[in-house]
LUMSEPA-998270 format. One record per residue: residue number from 1; residue in one letter; x, y, z of N, C-alpha, C in turn. Coordinates in steps of 0.02 Angstrom, whole numbers. Layout:
REM residues N
<site seq="NUM" type="A" n_x="X" n_y="Y" n_z="Z" ca_x="X" ca_y="Y" ca_z="Z" c_x="X" c_y="Y" c_z="Z"/>
...
REM end
This chain:
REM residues 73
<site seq="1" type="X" n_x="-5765" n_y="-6952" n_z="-2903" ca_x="-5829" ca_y="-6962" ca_z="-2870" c_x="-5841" c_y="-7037" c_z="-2864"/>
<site seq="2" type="X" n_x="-5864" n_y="-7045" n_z="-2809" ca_x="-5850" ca_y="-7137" ca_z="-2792" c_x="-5964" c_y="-7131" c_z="-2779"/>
<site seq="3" type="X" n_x="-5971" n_y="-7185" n_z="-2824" ca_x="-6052" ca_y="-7186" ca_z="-2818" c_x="-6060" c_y="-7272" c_z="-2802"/>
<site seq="4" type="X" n_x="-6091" n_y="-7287" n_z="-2745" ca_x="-6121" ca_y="-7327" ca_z="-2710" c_x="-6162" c_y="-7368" c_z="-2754"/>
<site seq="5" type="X" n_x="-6143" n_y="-7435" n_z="-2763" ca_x="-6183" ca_y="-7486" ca_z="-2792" c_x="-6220" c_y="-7526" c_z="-2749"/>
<site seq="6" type="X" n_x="-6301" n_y="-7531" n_z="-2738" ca_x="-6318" ca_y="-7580" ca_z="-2700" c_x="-6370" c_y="-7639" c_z="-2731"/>
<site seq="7" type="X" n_x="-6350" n_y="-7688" n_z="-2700" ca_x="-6381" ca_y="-7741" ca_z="-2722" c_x="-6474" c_y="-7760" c_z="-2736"/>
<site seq="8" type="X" n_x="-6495" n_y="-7782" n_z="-2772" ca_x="-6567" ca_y="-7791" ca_z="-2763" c_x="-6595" c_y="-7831" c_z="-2692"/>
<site seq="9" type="X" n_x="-6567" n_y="-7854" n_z="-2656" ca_x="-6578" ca_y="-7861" ca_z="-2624" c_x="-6548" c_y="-7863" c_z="-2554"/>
<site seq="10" type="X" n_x="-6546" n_y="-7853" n_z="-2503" ca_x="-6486" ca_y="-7845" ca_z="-2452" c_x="-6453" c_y="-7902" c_z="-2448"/>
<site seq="11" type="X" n_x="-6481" n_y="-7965" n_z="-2448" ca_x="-6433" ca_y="-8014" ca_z="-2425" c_x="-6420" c_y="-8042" c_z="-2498"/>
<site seq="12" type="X" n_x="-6387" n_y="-8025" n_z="-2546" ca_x="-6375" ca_y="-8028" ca_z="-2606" c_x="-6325" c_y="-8107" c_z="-2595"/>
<site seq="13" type="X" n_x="-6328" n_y="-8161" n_z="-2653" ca_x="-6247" ca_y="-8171" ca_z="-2652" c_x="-6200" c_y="-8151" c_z="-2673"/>
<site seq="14" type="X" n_x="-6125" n_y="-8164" n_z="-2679" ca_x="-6084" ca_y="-8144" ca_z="-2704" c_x="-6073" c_y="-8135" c_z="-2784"/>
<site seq="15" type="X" n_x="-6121" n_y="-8193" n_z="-2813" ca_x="-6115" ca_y="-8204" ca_z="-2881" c_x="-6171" c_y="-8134" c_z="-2920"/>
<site seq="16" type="X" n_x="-6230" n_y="-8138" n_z="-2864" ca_x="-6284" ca_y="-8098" ca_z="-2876" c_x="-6264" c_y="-8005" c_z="-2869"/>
<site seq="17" type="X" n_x="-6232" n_y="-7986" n_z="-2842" ca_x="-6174" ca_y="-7934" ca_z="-2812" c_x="-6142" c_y="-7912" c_z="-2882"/>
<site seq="18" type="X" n_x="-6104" n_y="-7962" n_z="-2880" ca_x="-6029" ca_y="-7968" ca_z="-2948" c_x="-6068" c_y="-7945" c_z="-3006"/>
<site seq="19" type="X" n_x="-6129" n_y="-7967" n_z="-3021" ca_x="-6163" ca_y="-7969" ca_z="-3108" c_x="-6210" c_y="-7892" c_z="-3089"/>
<site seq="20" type="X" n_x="-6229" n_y="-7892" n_z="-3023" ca_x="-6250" ca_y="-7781" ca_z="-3028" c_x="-6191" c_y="-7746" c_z="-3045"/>
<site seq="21" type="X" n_x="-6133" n_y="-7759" n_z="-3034" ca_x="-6088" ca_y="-7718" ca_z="-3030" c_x="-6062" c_y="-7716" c_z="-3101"/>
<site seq="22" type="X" n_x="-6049" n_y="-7777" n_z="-3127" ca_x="-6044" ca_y="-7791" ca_z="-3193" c_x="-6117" c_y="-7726" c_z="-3235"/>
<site seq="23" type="X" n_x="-6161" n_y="-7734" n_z="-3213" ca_x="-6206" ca_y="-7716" ca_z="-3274" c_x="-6193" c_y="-7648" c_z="-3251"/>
<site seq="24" type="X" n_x="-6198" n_y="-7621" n_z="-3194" ca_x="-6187" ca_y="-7542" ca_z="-3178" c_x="-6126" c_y="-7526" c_z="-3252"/>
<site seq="25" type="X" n_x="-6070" n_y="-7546" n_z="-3223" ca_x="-6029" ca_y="-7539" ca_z="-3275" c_x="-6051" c_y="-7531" c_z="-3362"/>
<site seq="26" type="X" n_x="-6070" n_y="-7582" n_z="-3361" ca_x="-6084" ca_y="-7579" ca_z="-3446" c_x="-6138" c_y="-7531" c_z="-3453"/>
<site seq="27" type="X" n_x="-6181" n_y="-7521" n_z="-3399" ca_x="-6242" ca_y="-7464" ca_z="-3410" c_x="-6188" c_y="-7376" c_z="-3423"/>
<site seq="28" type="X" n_x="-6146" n_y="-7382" n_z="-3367" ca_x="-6118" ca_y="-7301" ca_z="-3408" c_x="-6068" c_y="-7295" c_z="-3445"/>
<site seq="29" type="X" n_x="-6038" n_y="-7380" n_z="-3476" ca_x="-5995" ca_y="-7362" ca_z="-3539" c_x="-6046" c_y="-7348" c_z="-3585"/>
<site seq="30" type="X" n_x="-6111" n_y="-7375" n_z="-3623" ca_x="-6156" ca_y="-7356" ca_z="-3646" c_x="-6176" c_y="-7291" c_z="-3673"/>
<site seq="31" type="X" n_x="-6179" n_y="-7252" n_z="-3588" ca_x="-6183" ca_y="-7188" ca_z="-3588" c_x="-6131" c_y="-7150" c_z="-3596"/>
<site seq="32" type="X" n_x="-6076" n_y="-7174" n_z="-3630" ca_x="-6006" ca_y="-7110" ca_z="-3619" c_x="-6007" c_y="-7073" c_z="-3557"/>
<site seq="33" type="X" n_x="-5994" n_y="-7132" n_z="-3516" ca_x="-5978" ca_y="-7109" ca_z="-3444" c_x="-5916" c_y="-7148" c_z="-3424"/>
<site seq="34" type="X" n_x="-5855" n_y="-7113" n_z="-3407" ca_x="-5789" ca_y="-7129" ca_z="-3401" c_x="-5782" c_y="-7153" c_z="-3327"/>
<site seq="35" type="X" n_x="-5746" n_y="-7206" n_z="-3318" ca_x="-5732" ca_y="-7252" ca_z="-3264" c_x="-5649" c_y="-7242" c_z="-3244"/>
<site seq="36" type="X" n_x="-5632" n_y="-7229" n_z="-3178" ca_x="-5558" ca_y="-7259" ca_z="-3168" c_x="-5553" c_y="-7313" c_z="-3134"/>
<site seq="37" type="X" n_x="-5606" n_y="-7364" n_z="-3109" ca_x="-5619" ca_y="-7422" ca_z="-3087" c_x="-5681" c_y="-7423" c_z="-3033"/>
<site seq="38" type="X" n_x="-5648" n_y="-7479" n_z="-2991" ca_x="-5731" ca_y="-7483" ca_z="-2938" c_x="-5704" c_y="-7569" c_z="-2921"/>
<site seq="39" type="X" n_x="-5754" n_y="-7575" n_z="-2884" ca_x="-5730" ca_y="-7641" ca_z="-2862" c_x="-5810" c_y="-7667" c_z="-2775"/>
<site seq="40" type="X" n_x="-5777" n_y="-7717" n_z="-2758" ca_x="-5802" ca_y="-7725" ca_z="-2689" c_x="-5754" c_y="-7700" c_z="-2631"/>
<site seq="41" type="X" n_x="-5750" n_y="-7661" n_z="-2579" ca_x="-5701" ca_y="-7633" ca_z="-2551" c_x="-5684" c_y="-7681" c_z="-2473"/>
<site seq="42" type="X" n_x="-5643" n_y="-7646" n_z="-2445" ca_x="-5651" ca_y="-7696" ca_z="-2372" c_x="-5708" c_y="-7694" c_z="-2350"/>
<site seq="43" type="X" n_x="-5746" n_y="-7632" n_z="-2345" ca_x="-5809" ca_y="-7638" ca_z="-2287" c_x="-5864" c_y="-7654" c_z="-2341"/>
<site seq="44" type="X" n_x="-5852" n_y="-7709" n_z="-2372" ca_x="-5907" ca_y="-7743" ca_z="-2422" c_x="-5964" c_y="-7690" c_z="-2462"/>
<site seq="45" type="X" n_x="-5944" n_y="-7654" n_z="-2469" ca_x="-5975" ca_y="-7588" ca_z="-2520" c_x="-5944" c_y="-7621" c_z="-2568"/>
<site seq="46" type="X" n_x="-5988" n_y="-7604" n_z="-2634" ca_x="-5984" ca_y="-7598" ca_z="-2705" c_x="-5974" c_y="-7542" c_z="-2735"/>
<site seq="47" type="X" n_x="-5932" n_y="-7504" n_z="-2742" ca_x="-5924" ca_y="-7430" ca_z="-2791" c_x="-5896" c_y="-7452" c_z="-2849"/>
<site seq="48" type="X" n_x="-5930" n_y="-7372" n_z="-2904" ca_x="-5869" ca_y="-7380" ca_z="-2960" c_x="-5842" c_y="-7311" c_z="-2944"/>
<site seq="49" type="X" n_x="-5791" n_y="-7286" n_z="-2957" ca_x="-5752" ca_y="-7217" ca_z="-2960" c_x="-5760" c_y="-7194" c_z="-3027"/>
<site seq="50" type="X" n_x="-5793" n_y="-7134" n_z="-3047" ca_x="-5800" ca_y="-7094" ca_z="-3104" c_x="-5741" c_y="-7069" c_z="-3117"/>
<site seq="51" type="X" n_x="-5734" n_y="-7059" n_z="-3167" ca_x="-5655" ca_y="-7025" ca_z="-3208" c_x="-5687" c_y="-6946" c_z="-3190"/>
<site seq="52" type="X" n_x="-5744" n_y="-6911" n_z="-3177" ca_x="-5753" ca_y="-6834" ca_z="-3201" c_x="-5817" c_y="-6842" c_z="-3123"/>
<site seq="53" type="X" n_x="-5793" n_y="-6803" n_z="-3078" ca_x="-5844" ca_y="-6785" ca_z="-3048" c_x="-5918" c_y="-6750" c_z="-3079"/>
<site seq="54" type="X" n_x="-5907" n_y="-6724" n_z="-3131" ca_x="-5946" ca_y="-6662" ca_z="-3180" c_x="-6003" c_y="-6721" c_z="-3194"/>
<site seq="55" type="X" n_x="-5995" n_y="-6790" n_z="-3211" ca_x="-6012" ca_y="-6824" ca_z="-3240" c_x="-6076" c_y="-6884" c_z="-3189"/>
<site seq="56" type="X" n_x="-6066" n_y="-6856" n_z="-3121" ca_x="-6112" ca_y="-6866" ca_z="-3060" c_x="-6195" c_y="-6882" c_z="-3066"/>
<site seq="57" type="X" n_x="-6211" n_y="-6830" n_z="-3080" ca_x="-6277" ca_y="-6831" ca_z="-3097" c_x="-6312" c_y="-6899" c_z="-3160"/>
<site seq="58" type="X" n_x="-6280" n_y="-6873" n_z="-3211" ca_x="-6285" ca_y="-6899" ca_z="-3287" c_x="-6265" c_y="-6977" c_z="-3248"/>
<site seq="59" type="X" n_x="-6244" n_y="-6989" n_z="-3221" ca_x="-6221" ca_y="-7074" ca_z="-3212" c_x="-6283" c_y="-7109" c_z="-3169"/>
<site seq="60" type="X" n_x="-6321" n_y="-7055" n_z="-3120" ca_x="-6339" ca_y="-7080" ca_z="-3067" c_x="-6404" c_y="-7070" c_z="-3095"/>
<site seq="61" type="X" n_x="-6428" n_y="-7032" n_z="-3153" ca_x="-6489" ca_y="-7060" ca_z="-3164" c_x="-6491" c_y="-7107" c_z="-3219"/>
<site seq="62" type="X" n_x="-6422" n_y="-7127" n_z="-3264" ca_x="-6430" ca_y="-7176" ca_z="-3316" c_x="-6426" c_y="-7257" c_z="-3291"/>
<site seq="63" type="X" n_x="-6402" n_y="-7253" n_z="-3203" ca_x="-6401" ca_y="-7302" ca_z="-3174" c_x="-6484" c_y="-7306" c_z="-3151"/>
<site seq="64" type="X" n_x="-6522" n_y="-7253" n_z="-3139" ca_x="-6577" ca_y="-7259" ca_z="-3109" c_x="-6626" c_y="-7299" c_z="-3154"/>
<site seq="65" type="X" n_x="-6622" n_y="-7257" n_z="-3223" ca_x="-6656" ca_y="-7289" ca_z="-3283" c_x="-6658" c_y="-7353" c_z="-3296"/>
<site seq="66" type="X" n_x="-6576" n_y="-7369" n_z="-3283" ca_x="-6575" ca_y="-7466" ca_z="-3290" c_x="-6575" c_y="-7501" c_z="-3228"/>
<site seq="67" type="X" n_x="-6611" n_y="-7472" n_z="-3182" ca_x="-6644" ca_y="-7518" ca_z="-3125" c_x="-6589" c_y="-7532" c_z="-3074"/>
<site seq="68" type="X" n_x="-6552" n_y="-7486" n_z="-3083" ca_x="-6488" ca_y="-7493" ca_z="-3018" c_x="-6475" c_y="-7454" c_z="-2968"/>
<site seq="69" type="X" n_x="-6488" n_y="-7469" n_z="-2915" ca_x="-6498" ca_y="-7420" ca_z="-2856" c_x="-6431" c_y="-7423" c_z="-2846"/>
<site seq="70" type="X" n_x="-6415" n_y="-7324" n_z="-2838" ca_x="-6331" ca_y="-7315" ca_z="-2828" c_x="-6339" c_y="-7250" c_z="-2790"/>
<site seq="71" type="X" n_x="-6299" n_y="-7237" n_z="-2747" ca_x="-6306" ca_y="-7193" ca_z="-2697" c_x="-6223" c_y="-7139" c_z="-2725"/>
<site seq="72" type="X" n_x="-6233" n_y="-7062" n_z="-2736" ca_x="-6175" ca_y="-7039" ca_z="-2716" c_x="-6134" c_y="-7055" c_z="-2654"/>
<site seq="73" type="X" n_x="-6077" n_y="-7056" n_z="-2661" ca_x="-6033" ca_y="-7072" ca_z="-2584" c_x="-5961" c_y="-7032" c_z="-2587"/>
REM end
């Protein structure tokens, strides 16, 4: 399951981008939520890829809780 990271603001910088994606991350190791990576892609999306689709929900509201707007994708 690939879930959509977006920035606080649209025209984010790159540095500002890099440190959401960073905290997304540490927000669902936290939660015992398993990662097989993520990154910035060609078409400048931010995803991480979940190790467990099962695990969808539980990520997308522990991202909601810590103030990170993330879209299933």
């Amino acid at each position: 399951m690939r879930i959509t990271i977006q920035t606080p603001s649209g025209g984010a910088l790159q540095l500002e981008a890099n440190r959401e994606l960073q905290r997304a991350f540490a927000v669902l190791h936290h939660a015992d939520i398993r990662t097989r990576g993520g990154g910035q892609f060609a078409d400048s999306a931010m995803a991480i890829i979940l190790a467990r689709d099962a695990d969808a929900l539980k990520a997308l509201a522990v991202l909601k809780l810590a103030g990170i707007r993330a879209l299933p994708s």
